[in-house]
N, CA, C, O and CB atoms as a CASP TS submission, in Angstrom:
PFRMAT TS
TARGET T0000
AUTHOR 0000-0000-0000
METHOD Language model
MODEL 1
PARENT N/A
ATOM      1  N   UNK     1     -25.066 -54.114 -11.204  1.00  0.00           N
ATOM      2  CA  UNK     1     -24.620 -54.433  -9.859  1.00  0.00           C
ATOM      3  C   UNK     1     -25.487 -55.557  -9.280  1.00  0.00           C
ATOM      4  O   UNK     1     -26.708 -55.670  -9.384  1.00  0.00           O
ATOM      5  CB  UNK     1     -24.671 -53.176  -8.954  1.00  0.00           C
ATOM      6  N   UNK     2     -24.700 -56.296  -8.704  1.00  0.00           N
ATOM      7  CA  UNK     2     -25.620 -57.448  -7.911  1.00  0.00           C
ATOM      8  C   UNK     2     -26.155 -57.348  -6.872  1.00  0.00           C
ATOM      9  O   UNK     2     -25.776 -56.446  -6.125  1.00  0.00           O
ATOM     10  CB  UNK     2     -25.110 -58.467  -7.610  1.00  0.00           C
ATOM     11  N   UNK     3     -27.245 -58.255  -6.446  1.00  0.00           N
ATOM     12  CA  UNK     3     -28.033 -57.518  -5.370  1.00  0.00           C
ATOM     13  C   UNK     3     -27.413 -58.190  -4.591  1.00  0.00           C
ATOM     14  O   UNK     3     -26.588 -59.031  -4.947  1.00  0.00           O
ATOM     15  CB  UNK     3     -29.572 -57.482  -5.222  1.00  0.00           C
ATOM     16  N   UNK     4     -27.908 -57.758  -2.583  1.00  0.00           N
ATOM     17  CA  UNK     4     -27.029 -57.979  -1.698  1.00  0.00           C
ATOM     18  C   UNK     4     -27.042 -59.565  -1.502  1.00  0.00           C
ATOM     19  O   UNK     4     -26.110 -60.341  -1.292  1.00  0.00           O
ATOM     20  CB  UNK     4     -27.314 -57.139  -0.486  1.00  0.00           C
ATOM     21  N   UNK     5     -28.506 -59.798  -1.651  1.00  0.00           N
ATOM     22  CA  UNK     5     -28.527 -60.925  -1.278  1.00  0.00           C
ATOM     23  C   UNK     5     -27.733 -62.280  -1.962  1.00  0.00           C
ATOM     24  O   UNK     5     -27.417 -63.339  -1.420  1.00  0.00           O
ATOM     25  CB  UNK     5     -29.712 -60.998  -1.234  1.00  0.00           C
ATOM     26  N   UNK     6     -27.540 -61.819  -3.369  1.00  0.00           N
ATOM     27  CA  UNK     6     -26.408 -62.792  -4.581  1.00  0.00           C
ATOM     28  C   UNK     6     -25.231 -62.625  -3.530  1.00  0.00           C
ATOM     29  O   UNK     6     -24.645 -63.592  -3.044  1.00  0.00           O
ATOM     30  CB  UNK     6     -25.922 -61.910  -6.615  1.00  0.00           C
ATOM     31  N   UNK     7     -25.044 -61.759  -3.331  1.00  0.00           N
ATOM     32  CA  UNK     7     -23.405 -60.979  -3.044  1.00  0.00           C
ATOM     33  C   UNK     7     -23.164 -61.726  -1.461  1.00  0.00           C
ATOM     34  O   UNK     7     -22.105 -61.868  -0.849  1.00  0.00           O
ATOM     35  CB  UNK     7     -23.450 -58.660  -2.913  1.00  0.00           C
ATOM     36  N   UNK     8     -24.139 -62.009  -1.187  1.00  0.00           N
ATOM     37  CA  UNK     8     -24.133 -62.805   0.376  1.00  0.00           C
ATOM     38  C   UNK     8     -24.291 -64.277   0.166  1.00  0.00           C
ATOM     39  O   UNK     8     -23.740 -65.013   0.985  1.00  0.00           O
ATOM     40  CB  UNK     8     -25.482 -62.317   1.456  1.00  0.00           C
ATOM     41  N   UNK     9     -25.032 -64.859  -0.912  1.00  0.00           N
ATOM     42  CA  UNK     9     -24.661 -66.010  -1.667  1.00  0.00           C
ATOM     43  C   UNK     9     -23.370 -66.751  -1.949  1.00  0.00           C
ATOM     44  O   UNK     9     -22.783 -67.801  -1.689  1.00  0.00           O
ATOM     45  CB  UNK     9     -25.010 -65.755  -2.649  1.00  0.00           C
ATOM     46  N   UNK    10     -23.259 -65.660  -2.601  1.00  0.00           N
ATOM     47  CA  UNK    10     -21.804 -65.983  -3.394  1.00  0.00           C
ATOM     48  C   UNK    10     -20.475 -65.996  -2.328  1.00  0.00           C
ATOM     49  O   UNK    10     -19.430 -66.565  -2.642  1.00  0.00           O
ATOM     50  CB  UNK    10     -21.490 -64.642  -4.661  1.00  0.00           C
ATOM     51  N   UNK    11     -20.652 -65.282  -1.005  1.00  0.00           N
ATOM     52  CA  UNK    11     -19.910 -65.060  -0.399  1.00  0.00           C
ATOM     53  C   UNK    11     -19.891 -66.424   0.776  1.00  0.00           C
ATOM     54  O   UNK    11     -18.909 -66.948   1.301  1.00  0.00           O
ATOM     55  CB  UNK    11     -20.132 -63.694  -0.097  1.00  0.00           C
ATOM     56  N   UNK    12     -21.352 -66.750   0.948  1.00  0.00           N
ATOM     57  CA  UNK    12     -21.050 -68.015   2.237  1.00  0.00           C
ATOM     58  C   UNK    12     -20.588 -69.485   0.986  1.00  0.00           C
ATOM     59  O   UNK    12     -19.801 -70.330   1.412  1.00  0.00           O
ATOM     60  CB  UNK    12     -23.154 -68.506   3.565  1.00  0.00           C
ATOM     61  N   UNK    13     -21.088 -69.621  -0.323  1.00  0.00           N
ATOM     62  CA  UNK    13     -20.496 -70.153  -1.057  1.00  0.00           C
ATOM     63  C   UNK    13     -19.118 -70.540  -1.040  1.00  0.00           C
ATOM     64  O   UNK    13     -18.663 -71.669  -0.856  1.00  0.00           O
ATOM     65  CB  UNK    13     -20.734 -69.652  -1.776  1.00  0.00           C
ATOM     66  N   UNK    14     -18.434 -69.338  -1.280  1.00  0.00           N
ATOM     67  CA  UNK    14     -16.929 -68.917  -1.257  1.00  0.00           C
ATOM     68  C   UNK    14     -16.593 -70.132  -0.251  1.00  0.00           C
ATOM     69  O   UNK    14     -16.001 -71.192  -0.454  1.00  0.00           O
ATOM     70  CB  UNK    14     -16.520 -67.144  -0.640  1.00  0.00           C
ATOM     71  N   UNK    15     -17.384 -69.412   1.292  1.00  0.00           N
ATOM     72  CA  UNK    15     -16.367 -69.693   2.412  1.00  0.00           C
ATOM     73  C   UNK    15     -16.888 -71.282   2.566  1.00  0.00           C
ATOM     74  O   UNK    15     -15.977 -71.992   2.992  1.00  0.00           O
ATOM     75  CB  UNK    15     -16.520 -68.561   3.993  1.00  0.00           C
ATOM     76  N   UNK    16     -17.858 -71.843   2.374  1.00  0.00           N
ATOM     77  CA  UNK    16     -17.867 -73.099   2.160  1.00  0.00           C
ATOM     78  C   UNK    16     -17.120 -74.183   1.249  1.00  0.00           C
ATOM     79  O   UNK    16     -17.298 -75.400   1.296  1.00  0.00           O
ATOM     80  CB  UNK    16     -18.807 -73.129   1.979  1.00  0.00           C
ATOM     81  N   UNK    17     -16.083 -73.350   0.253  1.00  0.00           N
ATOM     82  CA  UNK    17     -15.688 -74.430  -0.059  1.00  0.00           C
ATOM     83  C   UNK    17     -14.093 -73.883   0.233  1.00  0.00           C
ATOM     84  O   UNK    17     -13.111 -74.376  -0.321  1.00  0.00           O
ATOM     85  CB  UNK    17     -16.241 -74.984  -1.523  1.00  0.00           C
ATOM     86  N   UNK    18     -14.054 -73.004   1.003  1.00  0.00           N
ATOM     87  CA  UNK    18     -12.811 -72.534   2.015  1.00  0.00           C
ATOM     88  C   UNK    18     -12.611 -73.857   2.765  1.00  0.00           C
ATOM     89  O   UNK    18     -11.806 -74.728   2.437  1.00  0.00           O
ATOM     90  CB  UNK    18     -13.198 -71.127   3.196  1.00  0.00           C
ATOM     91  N   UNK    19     -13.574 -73.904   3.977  1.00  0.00           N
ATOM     92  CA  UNK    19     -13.762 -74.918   4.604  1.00  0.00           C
ATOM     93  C   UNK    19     -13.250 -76.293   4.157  1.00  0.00           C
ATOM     94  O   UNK    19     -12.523 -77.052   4.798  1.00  0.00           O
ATOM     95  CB  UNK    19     -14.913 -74.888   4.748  1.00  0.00           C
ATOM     96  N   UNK    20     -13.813 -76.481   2.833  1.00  0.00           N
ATOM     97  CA  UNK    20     -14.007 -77.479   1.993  1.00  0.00           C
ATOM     98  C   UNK    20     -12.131 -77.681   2.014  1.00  0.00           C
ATOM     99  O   UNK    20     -11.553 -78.523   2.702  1.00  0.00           O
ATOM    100  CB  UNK    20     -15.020 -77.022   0.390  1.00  0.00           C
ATOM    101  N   UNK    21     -11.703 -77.058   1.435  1.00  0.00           N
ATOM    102  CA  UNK    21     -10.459 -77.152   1.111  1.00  0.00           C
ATOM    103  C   UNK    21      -9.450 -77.131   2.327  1.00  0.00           C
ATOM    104  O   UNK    21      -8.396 -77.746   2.161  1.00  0.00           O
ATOM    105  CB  UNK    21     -10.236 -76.146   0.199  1.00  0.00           C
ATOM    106  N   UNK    22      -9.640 -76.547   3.421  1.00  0.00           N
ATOM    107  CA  UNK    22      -8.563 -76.131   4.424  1.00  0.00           C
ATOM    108  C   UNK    22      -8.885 -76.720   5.590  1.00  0.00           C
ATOM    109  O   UNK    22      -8.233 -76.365   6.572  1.00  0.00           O
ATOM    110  CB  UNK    22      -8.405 -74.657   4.656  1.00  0.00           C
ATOM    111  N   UNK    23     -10.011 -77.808   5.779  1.00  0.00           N
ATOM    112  CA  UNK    23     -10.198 -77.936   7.112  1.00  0.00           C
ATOM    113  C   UNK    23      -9.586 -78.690   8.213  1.00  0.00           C
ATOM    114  O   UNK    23      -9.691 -78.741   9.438  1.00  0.00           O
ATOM    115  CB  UNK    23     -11.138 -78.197   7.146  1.00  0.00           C
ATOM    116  N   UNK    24      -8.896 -79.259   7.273  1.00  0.00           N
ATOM    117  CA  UNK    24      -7.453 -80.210   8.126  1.00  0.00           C
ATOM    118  C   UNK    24      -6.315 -78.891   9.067  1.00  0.00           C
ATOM    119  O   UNK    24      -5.400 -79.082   9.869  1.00  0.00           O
ATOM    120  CB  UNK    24      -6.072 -81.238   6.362  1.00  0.00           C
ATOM    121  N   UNK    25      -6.763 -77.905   8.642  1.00  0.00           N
ATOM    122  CA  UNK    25      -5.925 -76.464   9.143  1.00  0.00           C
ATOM    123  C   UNK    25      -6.477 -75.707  10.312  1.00  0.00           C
ATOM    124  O   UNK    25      -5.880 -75.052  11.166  1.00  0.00           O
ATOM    125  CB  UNK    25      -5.911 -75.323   7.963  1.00  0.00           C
ATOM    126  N   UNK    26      -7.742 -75.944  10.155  1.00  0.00           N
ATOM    127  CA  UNK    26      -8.548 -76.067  11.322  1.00  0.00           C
ATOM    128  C   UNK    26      -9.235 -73.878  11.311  1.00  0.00           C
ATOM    129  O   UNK    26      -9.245 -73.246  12.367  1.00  0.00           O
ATOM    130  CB  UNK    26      -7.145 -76.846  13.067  1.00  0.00           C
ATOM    131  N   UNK    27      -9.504 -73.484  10.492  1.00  0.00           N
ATOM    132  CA  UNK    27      -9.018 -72.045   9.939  1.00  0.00           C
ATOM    133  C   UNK    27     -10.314 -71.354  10.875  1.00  0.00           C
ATOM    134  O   UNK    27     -11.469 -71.714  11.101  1.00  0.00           O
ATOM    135  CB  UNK    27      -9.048 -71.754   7.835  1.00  0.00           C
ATOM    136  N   UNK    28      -9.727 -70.522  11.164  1.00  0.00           N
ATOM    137  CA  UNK    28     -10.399 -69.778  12.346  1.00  0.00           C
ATOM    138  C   UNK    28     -11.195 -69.038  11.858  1.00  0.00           C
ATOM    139  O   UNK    28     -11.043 -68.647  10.701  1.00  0.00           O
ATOM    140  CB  UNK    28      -9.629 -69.017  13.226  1.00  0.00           C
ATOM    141  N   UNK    29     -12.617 -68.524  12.888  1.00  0.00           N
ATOM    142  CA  UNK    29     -13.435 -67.685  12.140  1.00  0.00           C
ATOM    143  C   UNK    29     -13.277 -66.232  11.494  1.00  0.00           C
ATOM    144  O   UNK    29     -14.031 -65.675  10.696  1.00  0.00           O
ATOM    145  CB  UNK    29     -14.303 -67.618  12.835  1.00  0.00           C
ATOM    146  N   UNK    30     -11.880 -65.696  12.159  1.00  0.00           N
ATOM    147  CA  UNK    30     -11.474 -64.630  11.452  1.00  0.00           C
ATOM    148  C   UNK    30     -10.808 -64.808  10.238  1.00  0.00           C
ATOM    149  O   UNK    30     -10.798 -63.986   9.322  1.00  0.00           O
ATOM    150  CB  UNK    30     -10.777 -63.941  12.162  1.00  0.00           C
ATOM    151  N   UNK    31     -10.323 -65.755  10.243  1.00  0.00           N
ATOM    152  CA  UNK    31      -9.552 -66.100   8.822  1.00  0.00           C
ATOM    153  C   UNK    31     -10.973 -66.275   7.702  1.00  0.00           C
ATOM    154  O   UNK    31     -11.460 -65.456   6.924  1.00  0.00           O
ATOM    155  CB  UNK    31      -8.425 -67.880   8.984  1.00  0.00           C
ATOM    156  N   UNK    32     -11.223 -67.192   7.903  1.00  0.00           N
ATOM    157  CA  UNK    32     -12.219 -67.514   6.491  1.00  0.00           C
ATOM    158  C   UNK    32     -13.105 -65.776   6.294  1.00  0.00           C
ATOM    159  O   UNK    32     -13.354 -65.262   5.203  1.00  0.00           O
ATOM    160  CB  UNK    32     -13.773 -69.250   6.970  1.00  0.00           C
ATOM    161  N   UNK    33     -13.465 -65.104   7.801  1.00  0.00           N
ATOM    162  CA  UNK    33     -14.222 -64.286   7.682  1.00  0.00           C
ATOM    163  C   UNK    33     -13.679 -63.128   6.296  1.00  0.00           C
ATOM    164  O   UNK    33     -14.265 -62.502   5.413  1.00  0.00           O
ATOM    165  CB  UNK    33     -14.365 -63.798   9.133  1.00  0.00           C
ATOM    166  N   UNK    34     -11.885 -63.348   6.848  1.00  0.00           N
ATOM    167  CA  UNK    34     -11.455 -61.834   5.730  1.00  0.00           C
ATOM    168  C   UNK    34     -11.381 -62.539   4.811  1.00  0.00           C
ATOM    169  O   UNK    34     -11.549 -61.823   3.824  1.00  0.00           O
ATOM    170  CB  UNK    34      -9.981 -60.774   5.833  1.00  0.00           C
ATOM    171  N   UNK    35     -11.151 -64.042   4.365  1.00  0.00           N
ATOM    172  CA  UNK    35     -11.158 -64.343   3.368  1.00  0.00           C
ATOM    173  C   UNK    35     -12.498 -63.994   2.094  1.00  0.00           C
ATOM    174  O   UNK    35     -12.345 -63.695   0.910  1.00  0.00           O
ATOM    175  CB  UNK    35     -10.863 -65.477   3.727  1.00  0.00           C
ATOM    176  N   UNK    36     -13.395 -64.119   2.645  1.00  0.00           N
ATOM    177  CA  UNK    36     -14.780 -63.699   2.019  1.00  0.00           C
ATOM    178  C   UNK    36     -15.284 -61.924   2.209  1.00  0.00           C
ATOM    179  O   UNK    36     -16.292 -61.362   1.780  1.00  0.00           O
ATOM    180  CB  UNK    36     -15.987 -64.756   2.870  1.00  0.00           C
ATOM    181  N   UNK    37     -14.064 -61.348   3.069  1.00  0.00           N
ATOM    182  CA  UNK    37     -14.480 -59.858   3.074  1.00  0.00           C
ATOM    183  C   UNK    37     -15.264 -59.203   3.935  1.00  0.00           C
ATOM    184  O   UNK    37     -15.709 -58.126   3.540  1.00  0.00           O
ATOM    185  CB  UNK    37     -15.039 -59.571   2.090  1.00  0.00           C
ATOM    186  N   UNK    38     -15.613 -59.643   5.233  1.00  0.00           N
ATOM    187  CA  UNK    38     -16.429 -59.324   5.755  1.00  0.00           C
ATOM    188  C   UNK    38     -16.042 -59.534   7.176  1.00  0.00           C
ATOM    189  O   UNK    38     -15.495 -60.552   7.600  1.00  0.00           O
ATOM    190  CB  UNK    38     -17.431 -59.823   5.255  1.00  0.00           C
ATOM    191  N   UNK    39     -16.364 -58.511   7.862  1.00  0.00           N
ATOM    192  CA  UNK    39     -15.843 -58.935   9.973  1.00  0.00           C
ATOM    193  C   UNK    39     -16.662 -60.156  10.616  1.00  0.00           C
ATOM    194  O   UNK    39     -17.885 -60.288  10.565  1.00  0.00           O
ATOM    195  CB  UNK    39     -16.446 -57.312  11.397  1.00  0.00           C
ATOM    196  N   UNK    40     -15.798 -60.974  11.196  1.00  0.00           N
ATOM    197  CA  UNK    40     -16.249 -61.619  11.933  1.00  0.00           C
ATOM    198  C   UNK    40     -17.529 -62.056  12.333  1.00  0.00           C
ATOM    199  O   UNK    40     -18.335 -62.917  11.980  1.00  0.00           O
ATOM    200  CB  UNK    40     -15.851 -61.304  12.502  1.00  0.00           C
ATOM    201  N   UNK    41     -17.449 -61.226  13.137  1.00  0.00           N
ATOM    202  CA  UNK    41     -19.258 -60.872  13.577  1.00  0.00           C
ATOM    203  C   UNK    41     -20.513 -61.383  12.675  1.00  0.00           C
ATOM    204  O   UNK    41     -21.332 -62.272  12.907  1.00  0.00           O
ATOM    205  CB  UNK    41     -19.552 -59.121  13.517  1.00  0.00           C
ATOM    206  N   UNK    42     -20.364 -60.453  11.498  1.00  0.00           N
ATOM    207  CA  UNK    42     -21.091 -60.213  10.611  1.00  0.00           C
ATOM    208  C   UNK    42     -21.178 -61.561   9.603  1.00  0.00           C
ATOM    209  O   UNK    42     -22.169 -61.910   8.962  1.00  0.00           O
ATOM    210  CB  UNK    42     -20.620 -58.965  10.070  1.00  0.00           C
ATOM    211  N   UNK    43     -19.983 -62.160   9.638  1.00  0.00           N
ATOM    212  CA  UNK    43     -19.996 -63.341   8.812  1.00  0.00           C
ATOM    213  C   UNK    43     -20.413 -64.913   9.540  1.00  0.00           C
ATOM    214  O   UNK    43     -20.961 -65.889   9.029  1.00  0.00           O
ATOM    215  CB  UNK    43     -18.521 -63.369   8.224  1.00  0.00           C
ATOM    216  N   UNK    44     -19.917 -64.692  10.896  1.00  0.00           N
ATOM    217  CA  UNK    44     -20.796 -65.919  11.710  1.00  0.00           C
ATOM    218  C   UNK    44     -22.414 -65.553  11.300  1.00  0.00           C
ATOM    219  O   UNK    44     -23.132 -66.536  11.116  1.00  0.00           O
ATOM    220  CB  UNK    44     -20.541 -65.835  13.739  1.00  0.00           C
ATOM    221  N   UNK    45     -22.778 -64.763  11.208  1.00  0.00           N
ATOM    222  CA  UNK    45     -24.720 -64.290  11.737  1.00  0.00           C
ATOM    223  C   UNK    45     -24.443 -64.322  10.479  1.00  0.00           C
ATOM    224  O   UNK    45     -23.228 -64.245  10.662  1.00  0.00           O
ATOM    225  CB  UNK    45     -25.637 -62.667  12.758  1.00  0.00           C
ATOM    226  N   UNK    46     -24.547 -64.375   9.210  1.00  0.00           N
ATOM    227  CA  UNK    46     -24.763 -64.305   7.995  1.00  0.00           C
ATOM    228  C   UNK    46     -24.286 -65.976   7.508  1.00  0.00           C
ATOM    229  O   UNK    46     -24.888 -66.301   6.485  1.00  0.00           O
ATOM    230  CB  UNK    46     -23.941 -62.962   7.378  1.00  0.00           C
ATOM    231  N   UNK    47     -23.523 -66.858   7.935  1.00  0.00           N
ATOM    232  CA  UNK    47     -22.951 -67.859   7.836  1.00  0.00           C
ATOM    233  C   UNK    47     -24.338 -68.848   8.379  1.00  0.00           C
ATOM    234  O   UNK    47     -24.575 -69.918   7.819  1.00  0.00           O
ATOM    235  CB  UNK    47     -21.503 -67.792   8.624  1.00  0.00           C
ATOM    236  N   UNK    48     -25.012 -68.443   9.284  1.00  0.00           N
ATOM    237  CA  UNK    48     -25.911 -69.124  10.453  1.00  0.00           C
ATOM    238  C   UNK    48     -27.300 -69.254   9.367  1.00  0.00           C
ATOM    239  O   UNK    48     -27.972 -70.248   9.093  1.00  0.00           O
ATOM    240  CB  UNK    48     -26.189 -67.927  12.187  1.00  0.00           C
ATOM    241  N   UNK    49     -27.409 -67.974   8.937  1.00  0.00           N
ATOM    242  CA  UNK    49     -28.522 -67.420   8.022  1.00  0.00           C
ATOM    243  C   UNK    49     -28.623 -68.344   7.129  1.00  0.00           C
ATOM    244  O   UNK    49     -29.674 -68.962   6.957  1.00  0.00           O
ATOM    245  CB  UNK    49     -28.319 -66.081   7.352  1.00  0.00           C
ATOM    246  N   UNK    50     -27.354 -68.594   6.328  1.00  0.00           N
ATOM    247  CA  UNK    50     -27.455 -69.377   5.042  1.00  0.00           C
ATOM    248  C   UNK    50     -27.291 -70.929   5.175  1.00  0.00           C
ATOM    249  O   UNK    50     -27.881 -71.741   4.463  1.00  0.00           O
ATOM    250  CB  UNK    50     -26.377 -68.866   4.072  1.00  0.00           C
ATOM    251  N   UNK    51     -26.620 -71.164   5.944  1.00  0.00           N
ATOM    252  CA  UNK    51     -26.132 -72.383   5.746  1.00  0.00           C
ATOM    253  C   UNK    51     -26.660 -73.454   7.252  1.00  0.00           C
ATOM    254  O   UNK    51     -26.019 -74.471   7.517  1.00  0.00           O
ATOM    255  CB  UNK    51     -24.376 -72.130   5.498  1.00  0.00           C
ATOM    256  N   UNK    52     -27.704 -73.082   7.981  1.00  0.00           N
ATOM    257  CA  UNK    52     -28.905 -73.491   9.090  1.00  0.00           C
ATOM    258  C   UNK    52     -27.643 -73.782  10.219  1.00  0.00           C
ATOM    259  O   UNK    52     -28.065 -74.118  11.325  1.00  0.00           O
ATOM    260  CB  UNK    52     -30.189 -75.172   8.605  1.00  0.00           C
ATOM    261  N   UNK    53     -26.038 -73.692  10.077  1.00  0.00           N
ATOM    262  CA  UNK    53     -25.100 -74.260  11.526  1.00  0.00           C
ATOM    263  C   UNK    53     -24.309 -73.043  11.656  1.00  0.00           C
ATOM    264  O   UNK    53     -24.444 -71.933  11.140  1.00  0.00           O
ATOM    265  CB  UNK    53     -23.925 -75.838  11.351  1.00  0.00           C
ATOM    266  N   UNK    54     -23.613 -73.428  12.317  1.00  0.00           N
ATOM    267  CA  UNK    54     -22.729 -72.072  12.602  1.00  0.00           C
ATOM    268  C   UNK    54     -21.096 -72.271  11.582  1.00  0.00           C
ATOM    269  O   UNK    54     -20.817 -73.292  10.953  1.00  0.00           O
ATOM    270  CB  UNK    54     -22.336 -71.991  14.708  1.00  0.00           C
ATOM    271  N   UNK    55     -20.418 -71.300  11.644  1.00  0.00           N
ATOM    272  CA  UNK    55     -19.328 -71.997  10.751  1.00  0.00           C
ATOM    273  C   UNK    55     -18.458 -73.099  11.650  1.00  0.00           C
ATOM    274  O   UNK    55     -17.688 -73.942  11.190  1.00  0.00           O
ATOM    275  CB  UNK    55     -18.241 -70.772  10.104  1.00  0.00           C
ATOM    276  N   UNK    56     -18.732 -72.907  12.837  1.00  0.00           N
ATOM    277  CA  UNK    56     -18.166 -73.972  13.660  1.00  0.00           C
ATOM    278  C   UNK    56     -18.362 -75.099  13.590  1.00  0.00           C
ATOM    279  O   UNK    56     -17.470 -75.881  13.261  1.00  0.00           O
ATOM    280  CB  UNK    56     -18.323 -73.896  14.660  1.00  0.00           C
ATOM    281  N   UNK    57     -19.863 -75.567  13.948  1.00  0.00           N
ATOM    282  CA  UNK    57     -20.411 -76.717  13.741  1.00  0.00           C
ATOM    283  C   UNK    57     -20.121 -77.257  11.964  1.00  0.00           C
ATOM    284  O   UNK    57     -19.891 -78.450  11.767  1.00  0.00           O
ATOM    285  CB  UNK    57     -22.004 -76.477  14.217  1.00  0.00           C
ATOM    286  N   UNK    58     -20.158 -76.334  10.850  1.00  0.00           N
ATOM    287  CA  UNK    58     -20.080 -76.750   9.831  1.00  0.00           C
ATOM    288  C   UNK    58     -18.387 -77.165   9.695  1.00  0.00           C
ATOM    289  O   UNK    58     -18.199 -78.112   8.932  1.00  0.00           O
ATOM    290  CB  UNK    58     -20.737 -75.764   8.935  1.00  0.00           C
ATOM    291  N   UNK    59     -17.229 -76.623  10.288  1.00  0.00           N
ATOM    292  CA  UNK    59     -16.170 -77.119  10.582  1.00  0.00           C
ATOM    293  C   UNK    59     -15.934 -78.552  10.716  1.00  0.00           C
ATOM    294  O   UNK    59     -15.326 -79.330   9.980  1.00  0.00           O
ATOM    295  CB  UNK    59     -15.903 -76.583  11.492  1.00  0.00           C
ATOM    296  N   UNK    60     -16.862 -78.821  12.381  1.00  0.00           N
ATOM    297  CA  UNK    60     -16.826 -79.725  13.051  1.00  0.00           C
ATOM    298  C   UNK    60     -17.156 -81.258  12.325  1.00  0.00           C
ATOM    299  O   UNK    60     -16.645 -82.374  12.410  1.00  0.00           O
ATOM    300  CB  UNK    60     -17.608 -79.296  14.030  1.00  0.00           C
ATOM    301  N   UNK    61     -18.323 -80.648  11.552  1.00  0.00           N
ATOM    302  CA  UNK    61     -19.281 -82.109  10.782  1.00  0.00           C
ATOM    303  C   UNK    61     -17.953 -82.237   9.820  1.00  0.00           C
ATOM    304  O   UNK    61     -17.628 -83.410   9.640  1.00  0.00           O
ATOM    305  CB  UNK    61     -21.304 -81.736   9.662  1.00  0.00           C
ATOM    306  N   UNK    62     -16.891 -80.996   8.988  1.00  0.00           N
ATOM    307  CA  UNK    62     -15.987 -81.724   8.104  1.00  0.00           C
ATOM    308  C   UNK    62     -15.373 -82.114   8.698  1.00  0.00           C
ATOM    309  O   UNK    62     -15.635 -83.316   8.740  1.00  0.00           O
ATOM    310  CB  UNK    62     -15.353 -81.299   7.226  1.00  0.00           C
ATOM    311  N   UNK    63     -14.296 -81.809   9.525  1.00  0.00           N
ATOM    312  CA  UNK    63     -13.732 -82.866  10.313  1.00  0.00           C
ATOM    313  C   UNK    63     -13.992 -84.655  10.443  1.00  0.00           C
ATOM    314  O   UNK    63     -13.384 -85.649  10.045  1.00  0.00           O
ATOM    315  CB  UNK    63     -14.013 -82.338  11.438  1.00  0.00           C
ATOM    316  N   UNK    64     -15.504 -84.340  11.393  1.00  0.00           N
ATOM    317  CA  UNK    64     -16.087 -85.728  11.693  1.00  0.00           C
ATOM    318  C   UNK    64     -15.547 -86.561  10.496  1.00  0.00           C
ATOM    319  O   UNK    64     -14.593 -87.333  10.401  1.00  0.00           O
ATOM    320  CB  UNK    64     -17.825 -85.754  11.791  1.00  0.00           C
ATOM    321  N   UNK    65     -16.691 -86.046   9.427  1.00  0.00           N
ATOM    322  CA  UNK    65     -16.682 -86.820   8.316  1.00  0.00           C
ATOM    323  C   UNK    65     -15.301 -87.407   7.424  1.00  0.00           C
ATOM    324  O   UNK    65     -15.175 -88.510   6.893  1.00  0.00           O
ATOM    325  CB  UNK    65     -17.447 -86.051   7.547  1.00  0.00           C
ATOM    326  N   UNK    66     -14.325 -86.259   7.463  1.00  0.00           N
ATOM    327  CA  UNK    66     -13.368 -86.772   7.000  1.00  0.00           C
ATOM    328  C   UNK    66     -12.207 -88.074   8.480  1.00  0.00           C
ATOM    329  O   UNK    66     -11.359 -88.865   8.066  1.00  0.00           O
ATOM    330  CB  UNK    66     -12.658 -85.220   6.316  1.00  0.00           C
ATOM    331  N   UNK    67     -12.422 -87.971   9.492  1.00  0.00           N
ATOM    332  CA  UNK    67     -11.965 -88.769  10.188  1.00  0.00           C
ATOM    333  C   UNK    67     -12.771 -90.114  10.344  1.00  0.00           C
ATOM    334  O   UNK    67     -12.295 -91.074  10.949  1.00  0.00           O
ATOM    335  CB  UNK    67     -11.742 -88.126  11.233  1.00  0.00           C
ATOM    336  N   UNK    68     -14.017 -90.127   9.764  1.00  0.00           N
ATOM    337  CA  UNK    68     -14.660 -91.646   9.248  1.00  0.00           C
ATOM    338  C   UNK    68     -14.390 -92.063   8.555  1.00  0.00           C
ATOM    339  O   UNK    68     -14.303 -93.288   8.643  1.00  0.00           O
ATOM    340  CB  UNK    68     -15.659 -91.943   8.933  1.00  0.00           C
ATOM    341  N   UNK    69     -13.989 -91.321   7.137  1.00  0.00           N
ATOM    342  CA  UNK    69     -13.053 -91.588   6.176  1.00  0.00           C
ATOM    343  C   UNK    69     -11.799 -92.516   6.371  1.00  0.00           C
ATOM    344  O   UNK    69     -11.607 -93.680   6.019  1.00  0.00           O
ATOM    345  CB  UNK    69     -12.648 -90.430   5.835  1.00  0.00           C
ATOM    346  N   UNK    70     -11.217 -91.854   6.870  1.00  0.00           N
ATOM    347  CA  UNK    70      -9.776 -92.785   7.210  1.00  0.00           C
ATOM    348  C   UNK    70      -9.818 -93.732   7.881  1.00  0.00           C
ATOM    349  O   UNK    70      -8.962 -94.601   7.711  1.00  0.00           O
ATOM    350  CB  UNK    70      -8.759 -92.231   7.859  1.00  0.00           C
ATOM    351  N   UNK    71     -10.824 -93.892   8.869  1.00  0.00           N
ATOM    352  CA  UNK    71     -11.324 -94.840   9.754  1.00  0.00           C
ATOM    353  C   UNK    71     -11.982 -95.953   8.864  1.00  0.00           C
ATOM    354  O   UNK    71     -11.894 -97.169   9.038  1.00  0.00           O
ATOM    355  CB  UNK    71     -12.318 -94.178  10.777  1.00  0.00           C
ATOM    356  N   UNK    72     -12.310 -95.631   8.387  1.00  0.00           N
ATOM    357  CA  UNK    72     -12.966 -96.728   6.923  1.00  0.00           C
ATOM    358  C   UNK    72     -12.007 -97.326   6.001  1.00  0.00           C
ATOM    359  O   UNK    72     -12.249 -98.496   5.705  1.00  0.00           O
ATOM    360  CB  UNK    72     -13.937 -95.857   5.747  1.00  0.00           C
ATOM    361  N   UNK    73     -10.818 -96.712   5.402  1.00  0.00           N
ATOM    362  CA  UNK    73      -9.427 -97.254   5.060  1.00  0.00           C
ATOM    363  C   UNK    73      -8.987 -97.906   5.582  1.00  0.00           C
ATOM    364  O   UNK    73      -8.412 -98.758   4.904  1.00  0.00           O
ATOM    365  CB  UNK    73      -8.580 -96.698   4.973  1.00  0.00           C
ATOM    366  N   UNK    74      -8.881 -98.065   7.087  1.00  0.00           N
ATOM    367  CA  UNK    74      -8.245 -98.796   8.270  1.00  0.00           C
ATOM    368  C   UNK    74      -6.946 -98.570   8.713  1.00  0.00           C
ATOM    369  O   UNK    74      -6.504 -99.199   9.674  1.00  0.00           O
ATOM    370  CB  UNK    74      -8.242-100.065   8.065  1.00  0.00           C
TER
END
């Protein structure tokens, strides 16, 4: 069995490349939350833990970044 902390790894992992993939969808914190298995709550404060932003702000920066993108295409 894996320990919690892999299992909480593997899980903001997951939802980072959730993000990664869906963020033009704009996917709410309950969505990604059940996507990775875990309530809300528990997955923002565990999301914060691992990854130093909130899943919001980590939203926000994909966004940004991909709308510089296109802005750079012209």
């Amino acid at each position: 069995m894996e320990k919690q902390e892999e299992i909480n790894y593997n899980r903001i992992a997951e939802a980072i490349d959730f993000y990664r993939h869906n963020f033009r969808d704009q996917p709410s914190l309950d969505t990604v939350a059940e996507h990775v298995h875990v309530s809300p709550f528990h997955f923002q404060r565990m999301f914060k833990e691992w990854a130093g932003v909130t899943p919001k702000q980590f939203l926000q920066y994909l966004t940004l970044e991909h709308a510089k993108q296109v802005l750079k295409k012209g």
